[in-house]
SEZADREN-151071 format. One record per residue: x, y, z of N, C-alpha, C, CB in turn. Coordinates in pm, whole numbers, padded with zeros to 5 digits, always signed. Atoms other than C-alpha are relative to their C-alpha. Glycine has a CB too. Layout:
N
XYZXYZXYZXYZ
...
This chain:
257
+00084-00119+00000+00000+00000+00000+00088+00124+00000-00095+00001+00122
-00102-00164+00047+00181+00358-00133-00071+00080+00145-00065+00117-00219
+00022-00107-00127+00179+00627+00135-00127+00101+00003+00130+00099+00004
+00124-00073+00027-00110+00797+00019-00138-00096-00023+00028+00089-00132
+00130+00105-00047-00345+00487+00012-00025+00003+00174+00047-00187-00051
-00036+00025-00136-00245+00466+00387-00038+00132+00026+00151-00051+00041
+00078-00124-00039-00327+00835+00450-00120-00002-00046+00053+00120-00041
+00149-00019+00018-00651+00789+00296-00067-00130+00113-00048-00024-00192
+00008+00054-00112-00691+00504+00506-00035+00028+00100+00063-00028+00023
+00057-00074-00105-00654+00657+00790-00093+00085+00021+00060+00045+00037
+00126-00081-00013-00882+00928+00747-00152-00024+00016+00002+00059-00091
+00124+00034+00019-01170+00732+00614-00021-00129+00142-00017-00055-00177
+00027+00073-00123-01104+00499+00999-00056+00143+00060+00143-00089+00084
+00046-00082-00065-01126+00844+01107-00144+00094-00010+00094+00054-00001
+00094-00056+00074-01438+00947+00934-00120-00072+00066+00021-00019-00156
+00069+00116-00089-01605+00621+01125-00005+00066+00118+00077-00147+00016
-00035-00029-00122-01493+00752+01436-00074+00154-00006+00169-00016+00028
+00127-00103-00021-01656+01116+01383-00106-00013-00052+00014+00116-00034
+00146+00051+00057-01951+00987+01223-00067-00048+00146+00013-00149-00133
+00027+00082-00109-02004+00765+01509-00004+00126+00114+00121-00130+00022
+00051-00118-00100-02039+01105+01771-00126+00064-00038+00101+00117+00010
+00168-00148+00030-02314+01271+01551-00124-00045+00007-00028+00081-00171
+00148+00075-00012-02666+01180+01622-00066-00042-00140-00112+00104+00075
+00012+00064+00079-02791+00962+01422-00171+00030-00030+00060-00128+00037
+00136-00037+00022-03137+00969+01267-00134-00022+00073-00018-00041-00098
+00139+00047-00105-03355+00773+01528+00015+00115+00070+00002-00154+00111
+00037-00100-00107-03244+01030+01770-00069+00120-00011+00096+00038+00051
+00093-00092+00032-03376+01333+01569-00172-00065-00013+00059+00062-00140
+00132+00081+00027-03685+01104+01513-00066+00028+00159+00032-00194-00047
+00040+00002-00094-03719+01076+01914-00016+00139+00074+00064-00084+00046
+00053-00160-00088-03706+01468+01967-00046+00115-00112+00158+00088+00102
+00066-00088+00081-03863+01628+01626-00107-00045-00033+00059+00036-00100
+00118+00016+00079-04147+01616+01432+00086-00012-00115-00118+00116+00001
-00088-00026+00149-03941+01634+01113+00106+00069+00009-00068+00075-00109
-00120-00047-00008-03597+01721+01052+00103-00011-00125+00045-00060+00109
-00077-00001+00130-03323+01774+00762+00138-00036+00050-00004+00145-00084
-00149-00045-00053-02954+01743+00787+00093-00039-00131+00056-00094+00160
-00067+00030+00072-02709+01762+00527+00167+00088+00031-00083+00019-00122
-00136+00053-00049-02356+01686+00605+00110+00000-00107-00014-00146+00053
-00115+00050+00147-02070+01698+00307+00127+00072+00075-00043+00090-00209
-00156-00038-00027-01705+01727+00467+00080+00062-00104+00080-00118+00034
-00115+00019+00117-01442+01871+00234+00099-00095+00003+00077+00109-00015
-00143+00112+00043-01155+01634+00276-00078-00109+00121+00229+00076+00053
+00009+00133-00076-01333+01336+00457-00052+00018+00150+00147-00070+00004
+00023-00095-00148-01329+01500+00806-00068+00080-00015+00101+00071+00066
+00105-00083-00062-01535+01774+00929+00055+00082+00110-00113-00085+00053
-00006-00108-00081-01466+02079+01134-00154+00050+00015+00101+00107-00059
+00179+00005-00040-01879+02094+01116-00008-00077+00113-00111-00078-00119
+00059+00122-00057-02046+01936+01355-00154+00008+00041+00083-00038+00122
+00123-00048-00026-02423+01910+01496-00015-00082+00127-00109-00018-00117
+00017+00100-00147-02539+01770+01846-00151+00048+00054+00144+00042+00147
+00151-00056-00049-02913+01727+01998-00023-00119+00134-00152-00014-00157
+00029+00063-00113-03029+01606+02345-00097+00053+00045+00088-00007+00083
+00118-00052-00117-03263+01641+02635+00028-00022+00122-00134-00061-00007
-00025-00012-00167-03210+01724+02981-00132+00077+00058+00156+00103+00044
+00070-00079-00085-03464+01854+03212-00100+00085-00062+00084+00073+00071
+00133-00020+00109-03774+01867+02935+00028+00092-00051-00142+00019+00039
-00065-00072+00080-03537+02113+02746+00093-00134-00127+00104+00110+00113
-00067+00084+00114-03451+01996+02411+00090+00069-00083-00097-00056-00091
-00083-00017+00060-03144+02062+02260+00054+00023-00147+00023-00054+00039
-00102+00044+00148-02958+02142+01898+00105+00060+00000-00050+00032-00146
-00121-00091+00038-02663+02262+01808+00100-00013-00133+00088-00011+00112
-00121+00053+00092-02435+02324+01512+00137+00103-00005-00063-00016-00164
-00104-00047+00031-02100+02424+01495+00091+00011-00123+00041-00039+00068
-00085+00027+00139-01809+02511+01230+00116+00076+00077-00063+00076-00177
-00185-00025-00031-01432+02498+01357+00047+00061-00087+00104-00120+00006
-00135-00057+00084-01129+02690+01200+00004-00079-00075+00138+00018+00055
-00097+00060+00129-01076+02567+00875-00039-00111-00017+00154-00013+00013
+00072+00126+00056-01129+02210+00760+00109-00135+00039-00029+00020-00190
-00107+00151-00022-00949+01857+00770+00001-00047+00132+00171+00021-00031
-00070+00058-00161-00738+01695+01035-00073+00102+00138+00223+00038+00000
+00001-00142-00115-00728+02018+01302-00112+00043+00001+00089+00133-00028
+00099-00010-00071-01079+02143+01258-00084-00129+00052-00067+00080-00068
+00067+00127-00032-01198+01781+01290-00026-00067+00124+00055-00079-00056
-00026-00010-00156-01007+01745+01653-00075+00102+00069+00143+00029+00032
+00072-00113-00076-01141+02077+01733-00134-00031+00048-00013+00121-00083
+00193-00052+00021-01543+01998+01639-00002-00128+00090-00120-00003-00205
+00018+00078-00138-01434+01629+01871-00035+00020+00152+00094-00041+00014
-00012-00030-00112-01330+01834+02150-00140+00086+00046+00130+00065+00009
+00126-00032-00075-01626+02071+02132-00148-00093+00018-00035+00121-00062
+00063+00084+00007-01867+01765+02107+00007-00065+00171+00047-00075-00124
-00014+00049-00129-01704+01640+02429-00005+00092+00092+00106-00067+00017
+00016-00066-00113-01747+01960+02632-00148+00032-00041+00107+00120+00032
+00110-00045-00089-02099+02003+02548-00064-00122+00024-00098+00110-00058
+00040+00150-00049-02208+01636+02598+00080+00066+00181+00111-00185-00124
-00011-00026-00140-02037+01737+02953-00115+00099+00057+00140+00059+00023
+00063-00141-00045-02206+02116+03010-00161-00052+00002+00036+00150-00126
+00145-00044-00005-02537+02034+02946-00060-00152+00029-00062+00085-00157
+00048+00124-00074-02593+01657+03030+00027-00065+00102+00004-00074-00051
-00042+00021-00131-02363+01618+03297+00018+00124+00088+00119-00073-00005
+00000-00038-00123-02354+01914+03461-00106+00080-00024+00121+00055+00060
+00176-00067-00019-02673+02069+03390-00029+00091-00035-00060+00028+00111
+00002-00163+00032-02624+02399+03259-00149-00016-00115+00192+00073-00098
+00152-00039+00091-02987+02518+03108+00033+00074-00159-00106+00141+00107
+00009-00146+00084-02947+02849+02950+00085+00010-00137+00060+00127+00100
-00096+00005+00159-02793+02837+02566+00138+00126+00009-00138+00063-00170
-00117-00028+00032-02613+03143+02634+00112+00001+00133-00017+00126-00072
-00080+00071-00084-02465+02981+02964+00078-00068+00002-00029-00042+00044
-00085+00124+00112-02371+02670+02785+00109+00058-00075-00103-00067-00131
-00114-00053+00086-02174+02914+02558+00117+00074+00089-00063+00109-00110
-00119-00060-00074-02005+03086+02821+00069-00096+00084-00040+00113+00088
-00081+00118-00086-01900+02799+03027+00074-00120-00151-00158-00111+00137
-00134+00070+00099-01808+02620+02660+00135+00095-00036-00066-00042-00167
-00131-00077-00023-01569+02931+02616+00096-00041+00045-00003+00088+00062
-00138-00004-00072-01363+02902+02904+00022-00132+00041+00011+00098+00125
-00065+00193+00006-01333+02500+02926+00075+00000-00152-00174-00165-00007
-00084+00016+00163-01240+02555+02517+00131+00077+00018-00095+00084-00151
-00112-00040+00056-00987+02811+02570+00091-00113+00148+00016+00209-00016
-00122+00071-00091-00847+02644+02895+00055-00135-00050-00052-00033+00151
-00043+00134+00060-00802+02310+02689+00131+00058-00032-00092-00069-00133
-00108-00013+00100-00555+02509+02502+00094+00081+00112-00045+00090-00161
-00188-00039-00096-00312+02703+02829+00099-00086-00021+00011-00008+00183
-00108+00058-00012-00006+02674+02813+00094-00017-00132-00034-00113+00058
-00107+00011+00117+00105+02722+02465+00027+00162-00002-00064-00076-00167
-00018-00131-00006+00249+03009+02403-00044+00076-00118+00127+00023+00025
+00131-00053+00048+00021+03249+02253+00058+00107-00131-00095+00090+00143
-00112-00094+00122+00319+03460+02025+00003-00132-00113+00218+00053+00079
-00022+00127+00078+00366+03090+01848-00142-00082-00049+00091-00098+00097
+00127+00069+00027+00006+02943+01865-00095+00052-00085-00063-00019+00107
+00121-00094+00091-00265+02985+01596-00089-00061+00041-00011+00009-00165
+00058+00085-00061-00522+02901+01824-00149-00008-00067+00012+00032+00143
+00129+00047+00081-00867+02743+01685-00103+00114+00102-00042-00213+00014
+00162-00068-00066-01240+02915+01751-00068-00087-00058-00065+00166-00041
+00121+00121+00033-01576+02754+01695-00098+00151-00017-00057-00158+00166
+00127-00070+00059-01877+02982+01493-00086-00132+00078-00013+00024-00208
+00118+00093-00021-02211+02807+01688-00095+00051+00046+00014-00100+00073
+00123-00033-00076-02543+02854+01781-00046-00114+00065-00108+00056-00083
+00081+00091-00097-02767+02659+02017-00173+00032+00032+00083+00014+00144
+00095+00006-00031-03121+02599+02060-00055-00036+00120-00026-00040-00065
+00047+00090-00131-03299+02510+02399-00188+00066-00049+00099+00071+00218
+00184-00009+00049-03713+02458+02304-00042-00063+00214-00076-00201-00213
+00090+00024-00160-03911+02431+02670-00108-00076-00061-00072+00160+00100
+00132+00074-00019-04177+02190+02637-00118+00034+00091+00031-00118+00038
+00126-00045-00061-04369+02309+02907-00003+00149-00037-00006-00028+00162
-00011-00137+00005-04321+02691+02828-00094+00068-00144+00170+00029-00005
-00045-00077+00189-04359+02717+02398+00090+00081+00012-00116+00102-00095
-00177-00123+00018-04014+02911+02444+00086-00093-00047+00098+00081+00174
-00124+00097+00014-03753+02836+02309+00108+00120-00008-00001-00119-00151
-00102-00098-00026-03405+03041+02377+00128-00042-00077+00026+00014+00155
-00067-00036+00103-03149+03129+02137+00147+00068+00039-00091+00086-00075
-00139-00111-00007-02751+03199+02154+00095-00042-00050+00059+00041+00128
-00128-00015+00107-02474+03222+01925+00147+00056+00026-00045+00091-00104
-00094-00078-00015-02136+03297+01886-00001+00010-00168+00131-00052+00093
-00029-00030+00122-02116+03434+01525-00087-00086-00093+00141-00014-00020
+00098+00019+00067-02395+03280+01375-00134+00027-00017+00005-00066+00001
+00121-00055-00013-02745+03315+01324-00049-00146-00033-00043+00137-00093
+00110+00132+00061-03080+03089+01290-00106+00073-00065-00081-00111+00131
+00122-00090+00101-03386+03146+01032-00112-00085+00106-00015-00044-00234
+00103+00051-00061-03681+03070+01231-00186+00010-00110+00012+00099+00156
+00136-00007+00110-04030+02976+00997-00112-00034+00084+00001-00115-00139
+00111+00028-00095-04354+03001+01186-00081-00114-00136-00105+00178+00067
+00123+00042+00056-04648+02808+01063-00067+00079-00079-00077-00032+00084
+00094-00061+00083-04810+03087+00936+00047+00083-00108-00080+00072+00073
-00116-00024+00122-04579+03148+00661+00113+00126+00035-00089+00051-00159
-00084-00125+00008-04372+03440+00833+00127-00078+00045-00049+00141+00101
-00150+00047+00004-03978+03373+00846+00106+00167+00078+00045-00047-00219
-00080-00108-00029-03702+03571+01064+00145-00086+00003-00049+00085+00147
-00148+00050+00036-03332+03574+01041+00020+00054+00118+00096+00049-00136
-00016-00052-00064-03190+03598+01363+00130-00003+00060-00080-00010+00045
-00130+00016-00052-02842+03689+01504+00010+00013+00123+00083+00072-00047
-00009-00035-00149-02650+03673+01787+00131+00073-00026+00003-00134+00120
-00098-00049+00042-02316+03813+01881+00149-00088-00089+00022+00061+00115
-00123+00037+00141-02036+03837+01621+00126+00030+00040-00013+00093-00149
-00161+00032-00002-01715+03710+01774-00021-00142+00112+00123+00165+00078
+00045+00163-00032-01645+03307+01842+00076-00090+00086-00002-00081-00126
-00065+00035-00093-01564+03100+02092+00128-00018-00004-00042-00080+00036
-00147-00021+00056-01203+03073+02143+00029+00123-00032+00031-00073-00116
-00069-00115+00084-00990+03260+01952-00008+00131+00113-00096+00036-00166
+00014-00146-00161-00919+03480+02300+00090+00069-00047+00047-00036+00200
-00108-00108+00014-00701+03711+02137-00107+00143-00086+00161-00078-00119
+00105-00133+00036-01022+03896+02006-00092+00097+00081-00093-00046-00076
+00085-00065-00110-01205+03952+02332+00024-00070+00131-00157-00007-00034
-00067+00106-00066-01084+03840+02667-00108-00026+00093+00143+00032+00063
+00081-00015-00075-01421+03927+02851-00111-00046-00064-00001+00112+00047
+00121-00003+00082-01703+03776+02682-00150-00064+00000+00042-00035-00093
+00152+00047-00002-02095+03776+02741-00093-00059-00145-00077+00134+00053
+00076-00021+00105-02316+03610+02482-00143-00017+00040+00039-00083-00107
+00178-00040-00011-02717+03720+02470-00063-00151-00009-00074+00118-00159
+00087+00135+00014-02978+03496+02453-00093+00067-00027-00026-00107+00114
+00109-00046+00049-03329+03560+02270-00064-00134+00052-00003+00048-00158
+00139+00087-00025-03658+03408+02351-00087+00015-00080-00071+00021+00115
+00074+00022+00165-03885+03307+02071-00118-00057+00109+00090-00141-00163
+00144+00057+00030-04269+03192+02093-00004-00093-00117-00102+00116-00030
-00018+00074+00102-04315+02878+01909-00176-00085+00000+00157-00101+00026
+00087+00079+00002-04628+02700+01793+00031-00145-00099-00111+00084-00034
+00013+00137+00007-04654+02310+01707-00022+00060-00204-00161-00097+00129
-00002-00044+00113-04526+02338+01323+00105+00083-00055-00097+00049-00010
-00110-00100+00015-04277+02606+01354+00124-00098-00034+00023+00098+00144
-00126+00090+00017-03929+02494+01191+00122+00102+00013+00003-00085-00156
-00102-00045-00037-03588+02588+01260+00118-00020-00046+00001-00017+00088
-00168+00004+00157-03258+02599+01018+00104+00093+00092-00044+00132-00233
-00200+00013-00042-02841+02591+01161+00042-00022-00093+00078-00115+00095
-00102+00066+00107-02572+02575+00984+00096+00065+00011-00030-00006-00142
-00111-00035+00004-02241+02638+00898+00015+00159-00112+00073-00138-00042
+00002-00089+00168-02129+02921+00622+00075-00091-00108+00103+00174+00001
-00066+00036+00119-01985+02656+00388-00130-00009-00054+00103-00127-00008
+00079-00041+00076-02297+02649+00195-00026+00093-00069-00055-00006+00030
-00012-00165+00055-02331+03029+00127+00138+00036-00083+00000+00113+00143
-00105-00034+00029-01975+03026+00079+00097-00121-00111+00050+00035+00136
+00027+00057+00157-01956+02769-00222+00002+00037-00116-00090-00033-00021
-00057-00112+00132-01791+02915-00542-00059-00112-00066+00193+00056-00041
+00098+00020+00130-02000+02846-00885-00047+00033-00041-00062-00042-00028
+00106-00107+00115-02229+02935-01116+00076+00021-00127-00035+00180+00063
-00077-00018+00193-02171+03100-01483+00185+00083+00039-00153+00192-00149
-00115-00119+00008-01910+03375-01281+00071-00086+00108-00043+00190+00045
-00053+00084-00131-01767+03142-01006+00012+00108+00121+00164-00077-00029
+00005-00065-00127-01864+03318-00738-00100-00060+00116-00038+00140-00030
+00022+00107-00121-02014+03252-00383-00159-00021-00030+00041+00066+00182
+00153-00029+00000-02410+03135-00325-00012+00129+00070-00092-00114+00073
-00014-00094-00028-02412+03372-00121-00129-00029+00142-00006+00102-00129
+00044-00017-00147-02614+03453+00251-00177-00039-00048+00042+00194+00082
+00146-00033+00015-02930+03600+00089-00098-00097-00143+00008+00185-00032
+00053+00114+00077-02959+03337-00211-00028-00153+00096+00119-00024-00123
+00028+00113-00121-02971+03043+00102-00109+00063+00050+00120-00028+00124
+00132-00026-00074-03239+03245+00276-00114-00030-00078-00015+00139+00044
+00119-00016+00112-03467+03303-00014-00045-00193-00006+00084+00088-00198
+00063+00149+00042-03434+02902-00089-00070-00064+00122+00124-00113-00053
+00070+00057-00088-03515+02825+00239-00104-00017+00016+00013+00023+00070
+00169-00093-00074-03801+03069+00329-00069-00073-00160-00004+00278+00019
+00020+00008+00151-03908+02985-00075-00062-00230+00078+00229+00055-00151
+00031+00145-00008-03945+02562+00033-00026-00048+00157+00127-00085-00067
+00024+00035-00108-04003+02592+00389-00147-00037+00048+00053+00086+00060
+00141+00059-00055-04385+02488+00368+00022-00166-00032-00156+00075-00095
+00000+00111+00048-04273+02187+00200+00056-00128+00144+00098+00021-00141
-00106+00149-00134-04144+01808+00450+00133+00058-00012+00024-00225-00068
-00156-00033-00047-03808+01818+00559+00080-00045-00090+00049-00059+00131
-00059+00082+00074-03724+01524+00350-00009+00058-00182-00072-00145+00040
+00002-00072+00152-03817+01726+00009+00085+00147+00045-00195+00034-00073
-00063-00137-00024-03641+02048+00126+00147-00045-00018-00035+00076+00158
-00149+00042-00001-03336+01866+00199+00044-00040-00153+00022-00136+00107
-00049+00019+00174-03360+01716-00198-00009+00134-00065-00110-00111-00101
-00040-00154+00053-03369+02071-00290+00092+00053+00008-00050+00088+00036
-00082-00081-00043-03141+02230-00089+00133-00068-00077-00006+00013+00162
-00101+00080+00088-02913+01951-00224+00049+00008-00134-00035-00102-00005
-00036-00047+00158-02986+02010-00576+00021+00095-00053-00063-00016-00076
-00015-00116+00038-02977+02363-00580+00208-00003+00030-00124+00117+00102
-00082-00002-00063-02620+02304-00370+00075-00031-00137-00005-00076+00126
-00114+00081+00095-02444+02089-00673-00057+00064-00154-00011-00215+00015
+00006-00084+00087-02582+02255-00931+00082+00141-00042-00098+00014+00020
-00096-00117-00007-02422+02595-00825+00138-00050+00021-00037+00100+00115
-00139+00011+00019-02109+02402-00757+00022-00037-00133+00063-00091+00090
-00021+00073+00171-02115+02220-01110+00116-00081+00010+00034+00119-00142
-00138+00080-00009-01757+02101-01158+00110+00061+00069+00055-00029-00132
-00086-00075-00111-01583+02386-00907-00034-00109+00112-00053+00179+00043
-00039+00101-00083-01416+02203-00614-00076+00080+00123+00174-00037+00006
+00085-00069-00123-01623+02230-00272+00131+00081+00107-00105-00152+00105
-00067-00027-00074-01490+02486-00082+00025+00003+00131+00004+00054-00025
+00033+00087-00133-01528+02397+00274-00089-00098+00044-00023+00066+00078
+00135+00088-00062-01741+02216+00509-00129+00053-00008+00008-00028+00147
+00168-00029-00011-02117+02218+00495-00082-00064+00064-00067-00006-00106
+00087+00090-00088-02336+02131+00730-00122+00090+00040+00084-00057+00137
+00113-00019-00009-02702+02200+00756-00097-00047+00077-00023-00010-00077
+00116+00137-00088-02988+02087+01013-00141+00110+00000+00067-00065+00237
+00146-00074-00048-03360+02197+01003-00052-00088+00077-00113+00038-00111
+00100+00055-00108-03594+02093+01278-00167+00042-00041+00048+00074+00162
+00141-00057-00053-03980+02119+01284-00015-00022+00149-00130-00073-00073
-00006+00086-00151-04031+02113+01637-00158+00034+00078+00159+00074+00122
């Protein structure tokens, strides 16, 4: 086996091994009504990632997108997988933008101790959902991303949080993130994701999809199942790439909840 069969090798053991962390489809089955998710690594790995649970009749999502792609964001999107499987199932933390502040400073303390003139240290873009079952609330917090929220009654909002991401402590050394509270009725759906989608060179001029061409398709197929949205979103996706090479990770999750 040449040295480059053997590096692919490895990757695609390692591809098993983060596959095997991400929830799998029964589990969205056991906490949605309907749900989407589309997943395409650039090199095999994933610096994406997505994670959903339930603690304390709060139901969970989350998606993230590490520094960069391959090997290194791949470890990264492990490690944040394993601190919020800690934060919010073992030690209980509620509040989404709690969860984010206590994933902060467990993420950057993973990394003391290197020296910070030499280190190019990783961040994580993520948002988080927490839906109340007994409430209809559901609470909202981000570090540098946003979610599109689609009611039932055909209205759609785009909503941000703040814009600077976990980690990466050389941008802010003090840092609160907000939390919004939404009203939700039985029907309402809910779209995460990464920016490799938007940020996908193609077309006639090779340029990106772009922010506000993803919204439109959304809001545009969001009366439709999950499972036909997702063959859309898909086909619109490879179409605009055509035969340009994908430029990062992409990772996508809608919920009806």
């Amino acid at each position: 086996m040449s040295t480059i069969e053997e590096w692919e090798s490895s990757l695609r053991s390692a591809q098993l091994v983060q596959q095997g962390l991400l929830p799998k489809k029964r589990h969205f089955e056991r906490l949605f009504n309907e749900s989407l998710v589309i997943y395409q690594p650039k090199e095999i790995i994933s610096g994406d990632f997505y994670w959903i649970g339930k603690k304390h009749d709060h139901r969970y999502i989350v998606v993230g997108d590490c520094t960069g792609h391959g090997i290194s964001a791949s470890m990264t999107a492990v490690l944040a997988l394993n601190l919020l499987e800690y934060i919010i199932m073992n030690k209980g933390i509620k509040r989404p933008d709690r969860i984010l502040e206590e994933l902060d400073k467990r993420f950057i303390e993973s990394f003391t101790g290197h020296d910070n003139n030499n280190f190019d240290n990783p961040w994580i873009d993520i948002a988080i959902i927490s839906i109340d079952d007994h409430s209809d609330n559901m609470f909202f917090a981000a570090a540098n991303r946003k979610i599109i929220h689609y009611s039932g009654s055909g209205k759609h909002q785009i909503i941000k949080a703040n814009g600077y991401p976990i980690g990466g402590w050389q941008y802010h050394q003090e840092r609160h993130f907000d939390m919004v509270q939404l009203k939700y009725k039985k029907g309402d759906k809910v779209y995460l994701g990464s920016d490799g989608y938007q940020d996908q060179f193609g077309g006639p001029l090779n340029k990106k999809f772009g922010s506000s061409n993803l919204h439109n398709l959304i809001e545009s197929g969001a009366h439709l199942g999950m499972e036909e949205q997702k063959e859309r979103l898909s086909q619109a996706l490879a179409n605009w790439k055509g035969n340009f090479d994908q430029t990062d990770d992409i990772c996508i999750v809608g919920i009806e909840v």
